[in-house]
N, CA, C and O atoms as a GROMACS GRO file, in nm:
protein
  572
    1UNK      N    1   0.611  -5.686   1.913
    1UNK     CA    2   0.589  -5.554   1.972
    1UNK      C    3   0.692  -5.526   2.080
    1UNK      O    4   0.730  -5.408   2.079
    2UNK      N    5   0.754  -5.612   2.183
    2UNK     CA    6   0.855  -5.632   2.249
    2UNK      C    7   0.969  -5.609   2.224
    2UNK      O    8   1.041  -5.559   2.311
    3UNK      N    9   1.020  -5.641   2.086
    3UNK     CA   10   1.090  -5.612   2.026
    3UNK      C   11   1.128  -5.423   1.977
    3UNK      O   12   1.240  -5.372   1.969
    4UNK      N   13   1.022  -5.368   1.958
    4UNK     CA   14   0.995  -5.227   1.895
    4UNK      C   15   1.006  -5.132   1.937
    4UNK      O   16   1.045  -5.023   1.895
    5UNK      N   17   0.940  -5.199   2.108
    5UNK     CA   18   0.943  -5.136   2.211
    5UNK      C   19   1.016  -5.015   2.286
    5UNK      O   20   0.982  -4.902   2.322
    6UNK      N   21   1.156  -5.106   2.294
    6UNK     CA   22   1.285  -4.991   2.288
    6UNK      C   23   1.357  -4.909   2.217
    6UNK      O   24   1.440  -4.826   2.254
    7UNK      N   25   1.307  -4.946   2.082
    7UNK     CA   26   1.298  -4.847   1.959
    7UNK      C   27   1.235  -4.726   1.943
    7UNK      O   28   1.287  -4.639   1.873
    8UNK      N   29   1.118  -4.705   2.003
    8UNK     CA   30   1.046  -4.613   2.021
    8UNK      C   31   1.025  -4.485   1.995
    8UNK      O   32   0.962  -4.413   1.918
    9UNK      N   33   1.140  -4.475   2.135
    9UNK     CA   34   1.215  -4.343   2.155
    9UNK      C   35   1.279  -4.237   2.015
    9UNK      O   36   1.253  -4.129   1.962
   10UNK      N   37   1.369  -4.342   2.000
   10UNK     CA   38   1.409  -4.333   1.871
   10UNK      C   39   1.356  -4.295   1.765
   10UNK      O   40   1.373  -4.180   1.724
   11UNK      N   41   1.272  -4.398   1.691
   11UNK     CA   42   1.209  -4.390   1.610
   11UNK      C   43   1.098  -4.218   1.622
   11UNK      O   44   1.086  -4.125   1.543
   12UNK      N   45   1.055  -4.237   1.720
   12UNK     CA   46   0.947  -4.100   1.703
   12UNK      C   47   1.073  -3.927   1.692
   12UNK      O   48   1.051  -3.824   1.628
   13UNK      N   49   1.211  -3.965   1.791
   13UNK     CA   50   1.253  -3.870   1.745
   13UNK      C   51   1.300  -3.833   1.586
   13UNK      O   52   1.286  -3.735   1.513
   14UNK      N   53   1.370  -3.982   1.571
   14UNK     CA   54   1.396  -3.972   1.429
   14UNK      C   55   1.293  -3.891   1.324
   14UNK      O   56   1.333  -3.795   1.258
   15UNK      N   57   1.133  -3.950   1.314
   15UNK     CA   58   1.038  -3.920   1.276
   15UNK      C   59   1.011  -3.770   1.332
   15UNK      O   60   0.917  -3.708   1.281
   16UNK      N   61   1.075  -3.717   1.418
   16UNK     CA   62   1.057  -3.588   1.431
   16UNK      C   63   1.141  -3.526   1.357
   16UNK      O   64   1.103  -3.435   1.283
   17UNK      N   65   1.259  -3.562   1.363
   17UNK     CA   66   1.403  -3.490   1.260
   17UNK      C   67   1.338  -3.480   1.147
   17UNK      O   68   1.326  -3.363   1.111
   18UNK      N   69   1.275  -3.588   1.050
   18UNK     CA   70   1.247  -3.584   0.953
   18UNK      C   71   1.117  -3.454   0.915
   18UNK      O   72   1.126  -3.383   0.815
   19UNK      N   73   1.018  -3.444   1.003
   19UNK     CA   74   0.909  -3.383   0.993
   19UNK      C   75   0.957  -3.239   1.002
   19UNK      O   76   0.903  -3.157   0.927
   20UNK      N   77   1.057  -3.195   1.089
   20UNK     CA   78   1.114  -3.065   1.117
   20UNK      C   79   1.171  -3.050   0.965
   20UNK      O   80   1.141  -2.955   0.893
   21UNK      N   81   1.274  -3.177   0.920
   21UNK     CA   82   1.362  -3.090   0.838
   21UNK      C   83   1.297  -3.067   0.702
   21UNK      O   84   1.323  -2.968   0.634
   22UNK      N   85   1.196  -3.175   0.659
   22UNK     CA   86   1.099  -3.144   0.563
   22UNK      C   87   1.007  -2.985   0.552
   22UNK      O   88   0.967  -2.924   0.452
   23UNK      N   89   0.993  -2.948   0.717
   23UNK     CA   90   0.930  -2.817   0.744
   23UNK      C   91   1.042  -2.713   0.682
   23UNK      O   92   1.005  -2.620   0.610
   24UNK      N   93   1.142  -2.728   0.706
   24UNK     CA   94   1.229  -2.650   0.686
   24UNK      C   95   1.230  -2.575   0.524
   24UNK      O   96   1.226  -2.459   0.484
   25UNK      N   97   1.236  -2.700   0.465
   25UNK     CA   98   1.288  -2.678   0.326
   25UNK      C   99   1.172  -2.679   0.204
   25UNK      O  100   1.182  -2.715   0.086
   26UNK      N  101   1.048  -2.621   0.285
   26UNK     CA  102   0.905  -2.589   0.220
   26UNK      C  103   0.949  -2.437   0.213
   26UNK      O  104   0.977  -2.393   0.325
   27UNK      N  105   0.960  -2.363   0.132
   27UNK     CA  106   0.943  -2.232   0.100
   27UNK      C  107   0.835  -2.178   0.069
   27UNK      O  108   0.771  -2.247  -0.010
   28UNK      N  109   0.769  -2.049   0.106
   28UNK     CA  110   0.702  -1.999   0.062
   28UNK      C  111   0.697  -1.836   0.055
   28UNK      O  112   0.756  -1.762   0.133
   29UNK      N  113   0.639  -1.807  -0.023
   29UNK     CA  114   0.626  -1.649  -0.050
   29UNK      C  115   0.510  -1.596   0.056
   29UNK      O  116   0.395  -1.634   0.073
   30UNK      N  117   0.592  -1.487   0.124
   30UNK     CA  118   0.515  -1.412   0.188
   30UNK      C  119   0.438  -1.333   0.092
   30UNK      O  120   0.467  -1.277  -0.014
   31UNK      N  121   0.293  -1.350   0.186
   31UNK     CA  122   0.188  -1.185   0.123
   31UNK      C  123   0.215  -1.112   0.188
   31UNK      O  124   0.221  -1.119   0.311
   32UNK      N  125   0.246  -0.990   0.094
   32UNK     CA  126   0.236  -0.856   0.199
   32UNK      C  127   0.168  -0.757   0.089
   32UNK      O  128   0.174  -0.780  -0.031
   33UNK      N  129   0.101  -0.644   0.147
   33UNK     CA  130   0.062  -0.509   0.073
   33UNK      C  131   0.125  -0.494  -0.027
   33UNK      O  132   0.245  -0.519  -0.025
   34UNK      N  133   0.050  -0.440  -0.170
   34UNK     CA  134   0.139  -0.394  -0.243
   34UNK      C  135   0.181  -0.239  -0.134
   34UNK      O  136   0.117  -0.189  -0.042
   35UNK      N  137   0.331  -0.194  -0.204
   35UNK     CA  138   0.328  -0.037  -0.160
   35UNK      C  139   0.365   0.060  -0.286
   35UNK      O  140   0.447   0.067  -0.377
   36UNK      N  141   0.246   0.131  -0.230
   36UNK     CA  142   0.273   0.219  -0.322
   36UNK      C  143   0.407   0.302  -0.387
   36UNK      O  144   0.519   0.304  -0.336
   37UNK      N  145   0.374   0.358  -0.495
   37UNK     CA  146   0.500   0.370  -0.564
   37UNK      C  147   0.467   0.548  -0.614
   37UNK      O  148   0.361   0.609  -0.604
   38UNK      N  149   0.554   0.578  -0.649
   38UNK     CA  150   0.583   0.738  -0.678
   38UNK      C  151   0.642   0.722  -0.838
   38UNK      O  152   0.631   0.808  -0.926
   39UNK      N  153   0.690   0.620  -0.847
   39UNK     CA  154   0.836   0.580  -0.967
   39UNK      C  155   0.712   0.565  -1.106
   39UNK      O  156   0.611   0.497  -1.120
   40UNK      N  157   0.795   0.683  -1.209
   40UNK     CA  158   0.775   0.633  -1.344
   40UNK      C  159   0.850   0.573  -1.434
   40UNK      O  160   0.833   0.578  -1.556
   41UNK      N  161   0.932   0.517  -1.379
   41UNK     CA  162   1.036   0.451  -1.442
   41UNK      C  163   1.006   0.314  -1.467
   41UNK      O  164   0.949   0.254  -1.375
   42UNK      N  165   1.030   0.260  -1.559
   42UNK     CA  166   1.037   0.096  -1.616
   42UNK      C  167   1.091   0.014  -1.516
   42UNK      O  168   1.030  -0.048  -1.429
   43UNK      N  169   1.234   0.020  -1.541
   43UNK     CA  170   1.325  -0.019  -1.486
   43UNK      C  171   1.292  -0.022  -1.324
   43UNK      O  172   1.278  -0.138  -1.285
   44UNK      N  173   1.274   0.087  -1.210
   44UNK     CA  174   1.253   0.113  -1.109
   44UNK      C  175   1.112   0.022  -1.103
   44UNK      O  176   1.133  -0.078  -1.035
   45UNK      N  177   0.984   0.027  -1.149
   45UNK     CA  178   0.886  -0.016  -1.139
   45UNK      C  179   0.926  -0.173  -1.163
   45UNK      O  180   0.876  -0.252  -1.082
   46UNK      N  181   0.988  -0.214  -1.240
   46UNK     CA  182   1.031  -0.411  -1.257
   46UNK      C  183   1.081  -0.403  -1.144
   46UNK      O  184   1.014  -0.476  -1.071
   47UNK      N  185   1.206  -0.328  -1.054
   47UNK     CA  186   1.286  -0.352  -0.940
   47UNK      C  187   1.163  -0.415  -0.851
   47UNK      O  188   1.135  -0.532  -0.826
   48UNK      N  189   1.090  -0.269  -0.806
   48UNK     CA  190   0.999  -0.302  -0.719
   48UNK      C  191   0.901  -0.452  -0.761
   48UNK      O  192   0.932  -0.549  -0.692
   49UNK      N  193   0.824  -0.468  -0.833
   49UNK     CA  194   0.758  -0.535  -0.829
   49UNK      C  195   0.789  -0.683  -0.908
   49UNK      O  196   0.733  -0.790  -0.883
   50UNK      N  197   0.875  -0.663  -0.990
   50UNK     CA  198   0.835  -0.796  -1.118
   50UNK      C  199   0.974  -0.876  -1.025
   50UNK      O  200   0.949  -0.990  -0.986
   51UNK      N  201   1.100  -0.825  -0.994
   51UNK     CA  202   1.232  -0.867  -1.006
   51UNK      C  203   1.246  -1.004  -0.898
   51UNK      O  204   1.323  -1.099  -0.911
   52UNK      N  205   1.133  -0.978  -0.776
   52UNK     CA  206   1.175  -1.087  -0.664
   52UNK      C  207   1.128  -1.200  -0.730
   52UNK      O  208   1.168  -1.310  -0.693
   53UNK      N  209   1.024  -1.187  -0.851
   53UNK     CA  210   0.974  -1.346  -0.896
   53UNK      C  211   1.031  -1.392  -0.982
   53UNK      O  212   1.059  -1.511  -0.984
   54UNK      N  213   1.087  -1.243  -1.146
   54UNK     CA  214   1.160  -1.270  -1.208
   54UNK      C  215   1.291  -1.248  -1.237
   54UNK      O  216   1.348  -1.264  -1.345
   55UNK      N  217   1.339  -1.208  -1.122
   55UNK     CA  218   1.520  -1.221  -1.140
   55UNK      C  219   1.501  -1.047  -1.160
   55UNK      O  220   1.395  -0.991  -1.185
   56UNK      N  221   1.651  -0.976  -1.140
   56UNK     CA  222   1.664  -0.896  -1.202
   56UNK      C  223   1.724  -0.872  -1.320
   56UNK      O  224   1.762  -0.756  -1.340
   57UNK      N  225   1.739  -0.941  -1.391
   57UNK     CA  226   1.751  -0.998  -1.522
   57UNK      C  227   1.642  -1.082  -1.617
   57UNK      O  228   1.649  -1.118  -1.735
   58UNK      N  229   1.559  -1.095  -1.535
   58UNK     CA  230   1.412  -1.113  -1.658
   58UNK      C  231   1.430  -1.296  -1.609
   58UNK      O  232   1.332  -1.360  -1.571
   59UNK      N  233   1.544  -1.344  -1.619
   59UNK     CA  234   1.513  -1.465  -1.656
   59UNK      C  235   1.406  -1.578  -1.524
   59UNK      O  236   1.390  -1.699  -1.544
   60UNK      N  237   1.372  -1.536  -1.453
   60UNK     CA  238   1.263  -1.595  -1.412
   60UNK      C  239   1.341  -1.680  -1.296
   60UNK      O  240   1.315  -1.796  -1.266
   61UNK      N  241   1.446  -1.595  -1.235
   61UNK     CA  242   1.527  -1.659  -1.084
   61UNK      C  243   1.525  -1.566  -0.994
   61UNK      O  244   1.634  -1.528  -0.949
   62UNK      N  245   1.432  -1.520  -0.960
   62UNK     CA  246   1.457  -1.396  -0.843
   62UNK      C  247   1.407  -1.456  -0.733
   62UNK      O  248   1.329  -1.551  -0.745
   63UNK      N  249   1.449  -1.402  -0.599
   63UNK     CA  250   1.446  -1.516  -0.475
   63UNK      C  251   1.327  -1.542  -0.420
   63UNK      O  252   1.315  -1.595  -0.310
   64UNK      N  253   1.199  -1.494  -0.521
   64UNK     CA  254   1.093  -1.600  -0.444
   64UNK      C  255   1.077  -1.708  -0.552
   64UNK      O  256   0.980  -1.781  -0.535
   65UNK      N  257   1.133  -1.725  -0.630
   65UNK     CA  258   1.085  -1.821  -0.755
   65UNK      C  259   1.072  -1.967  -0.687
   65UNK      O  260   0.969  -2.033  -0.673
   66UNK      N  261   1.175  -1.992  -0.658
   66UNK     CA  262   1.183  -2.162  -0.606
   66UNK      C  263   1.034  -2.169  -0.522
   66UNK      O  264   0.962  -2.264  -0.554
   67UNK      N  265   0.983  -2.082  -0.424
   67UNK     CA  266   0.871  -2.079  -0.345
   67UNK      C  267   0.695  -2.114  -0.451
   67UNK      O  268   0.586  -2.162  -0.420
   68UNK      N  269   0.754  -2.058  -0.582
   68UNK     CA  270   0.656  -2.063  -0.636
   68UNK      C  271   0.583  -2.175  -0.701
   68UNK      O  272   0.659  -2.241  -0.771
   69UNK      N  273   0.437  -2.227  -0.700
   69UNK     CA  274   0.408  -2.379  -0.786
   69UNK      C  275   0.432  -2.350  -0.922
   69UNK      O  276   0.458  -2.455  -0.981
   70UNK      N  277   0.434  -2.255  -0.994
   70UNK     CA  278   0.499  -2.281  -1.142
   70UNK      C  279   0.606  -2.143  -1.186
   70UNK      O  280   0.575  -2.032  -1.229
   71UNK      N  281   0.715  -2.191  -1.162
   71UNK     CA  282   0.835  -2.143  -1.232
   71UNK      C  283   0.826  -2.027  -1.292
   71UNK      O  284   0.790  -2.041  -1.409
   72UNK      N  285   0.847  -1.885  -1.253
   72UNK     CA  286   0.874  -1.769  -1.351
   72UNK      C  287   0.899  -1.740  -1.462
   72UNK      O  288   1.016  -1.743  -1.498
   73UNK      N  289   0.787  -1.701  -1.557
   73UNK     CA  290   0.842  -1.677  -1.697
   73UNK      C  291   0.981  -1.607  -1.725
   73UNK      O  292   1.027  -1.508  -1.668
   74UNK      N  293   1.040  -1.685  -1.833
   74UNK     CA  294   1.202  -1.583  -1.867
   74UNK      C  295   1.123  -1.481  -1.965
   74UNK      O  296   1.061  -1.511  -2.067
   75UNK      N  297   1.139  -1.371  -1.915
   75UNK     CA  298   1.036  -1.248  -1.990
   75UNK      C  299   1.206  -1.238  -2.060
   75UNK      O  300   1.191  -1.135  -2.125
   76UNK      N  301   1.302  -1.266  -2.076
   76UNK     CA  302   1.354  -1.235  -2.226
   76UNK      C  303   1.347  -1.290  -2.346
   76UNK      O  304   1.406  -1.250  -2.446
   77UNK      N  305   1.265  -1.395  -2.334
   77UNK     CA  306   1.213  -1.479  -2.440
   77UNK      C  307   1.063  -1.467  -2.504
   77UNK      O  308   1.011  -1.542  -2.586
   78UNK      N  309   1.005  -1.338  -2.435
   78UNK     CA  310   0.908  -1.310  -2.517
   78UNK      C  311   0.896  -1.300  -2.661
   78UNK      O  312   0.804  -1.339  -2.733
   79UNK      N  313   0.995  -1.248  -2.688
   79UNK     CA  314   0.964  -1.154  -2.809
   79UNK      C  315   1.015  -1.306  -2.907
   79UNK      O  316   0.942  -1.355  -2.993
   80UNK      N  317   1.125  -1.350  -2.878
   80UNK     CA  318   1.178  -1.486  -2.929
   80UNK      C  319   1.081  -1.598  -2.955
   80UNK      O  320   1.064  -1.644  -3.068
   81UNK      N  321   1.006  -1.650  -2.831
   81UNK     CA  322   0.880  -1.665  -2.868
   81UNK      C  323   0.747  -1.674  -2.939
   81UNK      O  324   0.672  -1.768  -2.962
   82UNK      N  325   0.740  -1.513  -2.973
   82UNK     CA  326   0.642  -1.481  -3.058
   82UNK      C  327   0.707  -1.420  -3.144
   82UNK      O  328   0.711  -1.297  -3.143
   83UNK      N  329   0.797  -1.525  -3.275
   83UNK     CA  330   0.833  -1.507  -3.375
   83UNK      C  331   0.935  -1.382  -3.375
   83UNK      O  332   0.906  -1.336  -3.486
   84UNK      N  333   1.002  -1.325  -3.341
   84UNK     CA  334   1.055  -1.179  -3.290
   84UNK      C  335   1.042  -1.026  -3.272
   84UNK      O  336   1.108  -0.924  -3.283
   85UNK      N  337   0.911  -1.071  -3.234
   85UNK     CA  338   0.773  -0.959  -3.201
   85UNK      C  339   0.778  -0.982  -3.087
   85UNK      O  340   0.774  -1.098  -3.047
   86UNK      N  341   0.788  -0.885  -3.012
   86UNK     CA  342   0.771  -0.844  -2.849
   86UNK      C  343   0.576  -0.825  -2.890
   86UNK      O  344   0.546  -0.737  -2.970
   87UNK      N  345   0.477  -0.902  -2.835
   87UNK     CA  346   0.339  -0.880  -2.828
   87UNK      C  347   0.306  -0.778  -2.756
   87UNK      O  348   0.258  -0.800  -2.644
   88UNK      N  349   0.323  -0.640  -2.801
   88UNK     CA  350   0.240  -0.555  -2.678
   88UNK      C  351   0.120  -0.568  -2.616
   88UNK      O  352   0.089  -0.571  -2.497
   89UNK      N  353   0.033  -0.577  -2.755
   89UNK     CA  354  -0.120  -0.592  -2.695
   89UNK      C  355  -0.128  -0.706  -2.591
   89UNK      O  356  -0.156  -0.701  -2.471
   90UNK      N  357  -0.099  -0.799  -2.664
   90UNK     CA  358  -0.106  -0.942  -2.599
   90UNK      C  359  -0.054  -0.916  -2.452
   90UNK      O  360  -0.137  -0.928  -2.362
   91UNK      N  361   0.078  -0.880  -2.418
   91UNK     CA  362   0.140  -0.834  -2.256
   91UNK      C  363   0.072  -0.719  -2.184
   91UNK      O  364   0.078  -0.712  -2.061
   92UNK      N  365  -0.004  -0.614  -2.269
   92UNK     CA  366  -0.068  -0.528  -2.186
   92UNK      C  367  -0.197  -0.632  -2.143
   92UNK      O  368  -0.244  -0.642  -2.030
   93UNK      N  369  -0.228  -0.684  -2.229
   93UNK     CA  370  -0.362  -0.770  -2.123
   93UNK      C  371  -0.319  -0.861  -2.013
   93UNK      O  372  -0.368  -0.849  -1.900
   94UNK      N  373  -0.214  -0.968  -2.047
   94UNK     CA  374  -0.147  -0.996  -1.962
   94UNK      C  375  -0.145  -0.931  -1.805
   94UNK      O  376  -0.197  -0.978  -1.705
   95UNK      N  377  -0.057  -0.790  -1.823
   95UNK     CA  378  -0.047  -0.711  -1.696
   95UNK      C  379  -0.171  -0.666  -1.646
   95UNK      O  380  -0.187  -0.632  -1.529
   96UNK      N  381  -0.264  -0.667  -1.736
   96UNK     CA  382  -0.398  -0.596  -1.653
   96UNK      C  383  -0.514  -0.699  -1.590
   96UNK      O  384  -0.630  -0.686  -1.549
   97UNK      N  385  -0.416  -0.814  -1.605
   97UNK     CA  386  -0.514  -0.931  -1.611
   97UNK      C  387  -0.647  -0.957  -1.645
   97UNK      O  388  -0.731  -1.006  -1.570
   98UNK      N  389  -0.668  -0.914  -1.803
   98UNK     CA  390  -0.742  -0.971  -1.894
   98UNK      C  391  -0.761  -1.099  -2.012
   98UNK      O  392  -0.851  -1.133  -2.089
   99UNK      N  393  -0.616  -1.150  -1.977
   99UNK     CA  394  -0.580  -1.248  -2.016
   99UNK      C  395  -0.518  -1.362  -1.966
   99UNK      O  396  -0.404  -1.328  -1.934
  100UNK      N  397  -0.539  -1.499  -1.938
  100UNK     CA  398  -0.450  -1.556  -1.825
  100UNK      C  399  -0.360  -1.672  -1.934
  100UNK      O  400  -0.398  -1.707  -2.046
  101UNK      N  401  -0.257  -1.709  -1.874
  101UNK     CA  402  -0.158  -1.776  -1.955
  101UNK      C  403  -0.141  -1.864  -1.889
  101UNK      O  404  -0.143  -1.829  -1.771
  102UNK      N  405  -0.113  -2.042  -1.909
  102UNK     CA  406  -0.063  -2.134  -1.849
  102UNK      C  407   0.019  -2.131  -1.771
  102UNK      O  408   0.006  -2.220  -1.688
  103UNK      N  409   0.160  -2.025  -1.746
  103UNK     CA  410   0.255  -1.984  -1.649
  103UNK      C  411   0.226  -1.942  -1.587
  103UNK      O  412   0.304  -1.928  -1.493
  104UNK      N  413   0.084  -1.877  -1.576
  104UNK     CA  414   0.063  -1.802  -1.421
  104UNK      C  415  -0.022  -1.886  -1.346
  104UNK      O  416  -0.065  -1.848  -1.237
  105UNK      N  417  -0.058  -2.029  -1.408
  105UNK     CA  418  -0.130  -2.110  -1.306
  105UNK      C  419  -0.257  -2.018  -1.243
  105UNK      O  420  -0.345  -1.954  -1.302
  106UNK      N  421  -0.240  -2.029  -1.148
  106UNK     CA  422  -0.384  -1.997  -1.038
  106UNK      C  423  -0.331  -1.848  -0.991
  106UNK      O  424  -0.379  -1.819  -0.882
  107UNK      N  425  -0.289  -1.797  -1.018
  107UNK     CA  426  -0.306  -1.622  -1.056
  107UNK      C  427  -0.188  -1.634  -0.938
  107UNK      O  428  -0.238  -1.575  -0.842
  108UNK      N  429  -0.094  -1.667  -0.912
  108UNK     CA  430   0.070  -1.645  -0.854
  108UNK      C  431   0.069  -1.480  -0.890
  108UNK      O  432   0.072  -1.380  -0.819
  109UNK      N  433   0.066  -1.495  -0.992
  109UNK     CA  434   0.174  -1.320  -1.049
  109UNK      C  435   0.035  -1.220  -1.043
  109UNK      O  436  -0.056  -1.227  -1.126
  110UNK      N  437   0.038  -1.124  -0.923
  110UNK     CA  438  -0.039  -1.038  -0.912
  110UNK      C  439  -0.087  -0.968  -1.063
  110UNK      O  440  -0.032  -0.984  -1.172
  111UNK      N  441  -0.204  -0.890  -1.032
  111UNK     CA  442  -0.257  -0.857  -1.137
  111UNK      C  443  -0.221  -0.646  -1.159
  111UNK      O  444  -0.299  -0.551  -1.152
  112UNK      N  445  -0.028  -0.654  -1.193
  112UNK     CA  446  -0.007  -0.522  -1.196
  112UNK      C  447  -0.056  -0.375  -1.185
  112UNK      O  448  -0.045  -0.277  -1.111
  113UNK      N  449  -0.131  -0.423  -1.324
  113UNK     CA  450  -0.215  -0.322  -1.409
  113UNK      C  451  -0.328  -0.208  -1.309
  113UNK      O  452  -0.358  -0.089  -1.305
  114UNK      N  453  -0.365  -0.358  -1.226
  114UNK     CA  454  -0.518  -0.270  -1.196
  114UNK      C  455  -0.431  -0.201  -1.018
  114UNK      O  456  -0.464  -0.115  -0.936
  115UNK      N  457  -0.299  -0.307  -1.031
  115UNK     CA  458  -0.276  -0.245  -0.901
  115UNK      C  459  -0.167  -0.125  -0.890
  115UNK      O  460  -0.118  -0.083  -0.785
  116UNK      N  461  -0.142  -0.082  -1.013
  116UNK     CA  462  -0.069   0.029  -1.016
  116UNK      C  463  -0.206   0.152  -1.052
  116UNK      O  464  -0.200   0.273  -1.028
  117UNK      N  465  -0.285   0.103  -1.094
  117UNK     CA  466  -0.404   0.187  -1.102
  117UNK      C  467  -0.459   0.222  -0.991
  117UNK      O  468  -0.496   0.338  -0.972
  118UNK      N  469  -0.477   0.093  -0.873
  118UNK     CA  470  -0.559   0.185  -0.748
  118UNK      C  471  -0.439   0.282  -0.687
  118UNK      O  472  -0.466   0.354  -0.591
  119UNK      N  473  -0.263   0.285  -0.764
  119UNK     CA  474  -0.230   0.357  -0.666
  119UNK      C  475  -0.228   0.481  -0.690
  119UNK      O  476  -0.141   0.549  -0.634
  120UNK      N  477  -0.304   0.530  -0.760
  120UNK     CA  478  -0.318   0.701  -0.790
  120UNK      C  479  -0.464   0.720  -0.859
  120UNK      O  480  -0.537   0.628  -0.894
  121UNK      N  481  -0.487   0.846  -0.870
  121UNK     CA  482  -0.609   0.890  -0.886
  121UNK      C  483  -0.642   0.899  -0.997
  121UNK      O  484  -0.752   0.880  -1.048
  122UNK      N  485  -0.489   0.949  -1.067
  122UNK     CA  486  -0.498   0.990  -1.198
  122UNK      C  487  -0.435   0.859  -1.262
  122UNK      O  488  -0.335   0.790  -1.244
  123UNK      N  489  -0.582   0.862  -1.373
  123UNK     CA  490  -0.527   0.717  -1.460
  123UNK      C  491  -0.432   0.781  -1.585
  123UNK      O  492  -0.413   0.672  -1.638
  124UNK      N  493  -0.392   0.832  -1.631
  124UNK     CA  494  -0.292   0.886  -1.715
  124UNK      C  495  -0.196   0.800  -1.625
  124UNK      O  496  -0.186   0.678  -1.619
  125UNK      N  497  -0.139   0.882  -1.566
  125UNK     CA  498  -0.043   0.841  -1.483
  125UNK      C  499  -0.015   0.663  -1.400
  125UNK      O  500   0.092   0.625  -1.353
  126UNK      N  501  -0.150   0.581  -1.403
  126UNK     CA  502  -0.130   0.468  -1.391
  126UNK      C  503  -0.110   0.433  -1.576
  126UNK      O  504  -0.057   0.325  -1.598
  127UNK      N  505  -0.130   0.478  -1.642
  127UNK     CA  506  -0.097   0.412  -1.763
  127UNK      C  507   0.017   0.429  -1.830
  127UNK      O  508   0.064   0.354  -1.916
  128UNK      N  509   0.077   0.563  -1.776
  128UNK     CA  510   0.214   0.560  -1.811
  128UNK      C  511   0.336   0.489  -1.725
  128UNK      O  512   0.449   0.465  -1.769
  129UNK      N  513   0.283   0.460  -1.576
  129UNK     CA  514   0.364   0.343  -1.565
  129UNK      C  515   0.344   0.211  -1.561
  129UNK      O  516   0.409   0.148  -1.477
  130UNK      N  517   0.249   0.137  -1.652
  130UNK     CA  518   0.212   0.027  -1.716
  130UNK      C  519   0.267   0.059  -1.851
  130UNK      O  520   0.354  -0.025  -1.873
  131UNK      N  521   0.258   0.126  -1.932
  131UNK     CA  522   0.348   0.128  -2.041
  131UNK      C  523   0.503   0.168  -2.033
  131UNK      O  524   0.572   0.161  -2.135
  132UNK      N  525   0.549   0.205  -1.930
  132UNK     CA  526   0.663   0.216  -1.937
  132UNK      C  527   0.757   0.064  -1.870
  132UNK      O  528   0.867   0.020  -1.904
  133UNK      N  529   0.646   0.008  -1.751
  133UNK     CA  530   0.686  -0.160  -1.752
  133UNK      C  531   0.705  -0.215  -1.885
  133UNK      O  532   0.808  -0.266  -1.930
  134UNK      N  533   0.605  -0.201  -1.935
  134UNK     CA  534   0.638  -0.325  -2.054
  134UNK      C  535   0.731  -0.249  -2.159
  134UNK      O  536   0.756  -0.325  -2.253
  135UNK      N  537   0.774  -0.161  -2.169
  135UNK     CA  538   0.835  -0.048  -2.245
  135UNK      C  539   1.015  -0.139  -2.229
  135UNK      O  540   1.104  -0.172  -2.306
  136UNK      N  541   0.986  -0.148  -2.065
  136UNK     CA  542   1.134  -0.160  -2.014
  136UNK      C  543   1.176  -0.319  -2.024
  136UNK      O  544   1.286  -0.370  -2.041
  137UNK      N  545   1.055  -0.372  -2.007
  137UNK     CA  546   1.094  -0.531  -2.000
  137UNK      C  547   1.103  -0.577  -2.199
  137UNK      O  548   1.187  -0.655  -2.244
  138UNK      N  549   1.021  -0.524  -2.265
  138UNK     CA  550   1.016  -0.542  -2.368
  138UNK      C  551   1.189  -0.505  -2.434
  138UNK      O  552   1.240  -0.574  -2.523
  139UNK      N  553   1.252  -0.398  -2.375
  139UNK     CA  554   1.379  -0.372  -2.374
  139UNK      C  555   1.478  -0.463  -2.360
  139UNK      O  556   1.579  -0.458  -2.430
  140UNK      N  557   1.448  -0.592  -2.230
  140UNK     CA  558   1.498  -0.686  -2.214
  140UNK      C  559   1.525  -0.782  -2.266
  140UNK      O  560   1.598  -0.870  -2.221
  141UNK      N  561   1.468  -0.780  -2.379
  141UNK     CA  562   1.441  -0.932  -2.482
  141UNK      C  563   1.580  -0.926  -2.547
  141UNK      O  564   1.649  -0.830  -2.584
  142UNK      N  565   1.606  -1.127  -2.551
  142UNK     CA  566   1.716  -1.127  -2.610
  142UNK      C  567   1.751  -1.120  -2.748
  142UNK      O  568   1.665  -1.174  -2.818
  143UNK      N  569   1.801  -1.096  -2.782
  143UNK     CA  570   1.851  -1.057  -2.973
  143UNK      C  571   1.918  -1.157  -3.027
  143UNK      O  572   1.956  -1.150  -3.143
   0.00000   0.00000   0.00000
């Protein structure tokens, strides 16, 4: 113990370096509000919402991904996937979260559908920009 003694110092700072820099390089995704949106656009509606998890390119690298416990689907491999059928039905449940998929783990990927729905009154209009998401990402698939 005499020995250790004058080590101490050391050692607990060291053990602090380590504990800080481990803190450091934990990422995580902030929660914040969805905000509401005005946009009927595909494209504009993925910007806002889908692009920080899945890239703006679909492939499942957009800058909260690394933060996330399971890895962003490459939504251009849907359709590749399922034989070279983009699944509408199957992705509209998906987005409305009526269906859950092994990639979304413990519900990571908000549940779109119902939240582009509380943002207007008129459900027409939440359904045309839920079909025009998957309209646009379905666009994305590779050939």
């Amino acid at each position: 113990m005499k020995i250790l003694r004058p080590l101490l110092p050391f050692l607990s700072t060291f053990a602090c370096f380590a504990v800080c820099a481990a803190a450091q390089n934990t990422k995580q995704v902030k929660e914040v509000p969805v905000h509401p949106t005005t946009a009927i656009s595909g494209k504009v509606l993925y910007g806002q919402y889908c692009a920080v998890c899945h890239g703006v390119d679909g492939k499942g690298a957009g800058p909260a991904a690394d933060a996330l416990k399971q890895h962003p689907t490459d939504l251009t491999q849907i359709g590749r996937q399922n034989h070279g059928t983009f699944p509408e039905d199957r992705f509209l449940k998906i987005l409305n979260g009526e269906v859950t998929t092994p990639a979304h783990g413990s519900k990571d990927m908000p549940i779109w559908g119902s939240e582009l729905r509380n943002m207007s009154s008129n459900l027409n209009s939440a359904q045309d920009r839920i079909h025009a998401l998957m309209n646009y990402i379905e666009g994305m698939q590779a050939k």
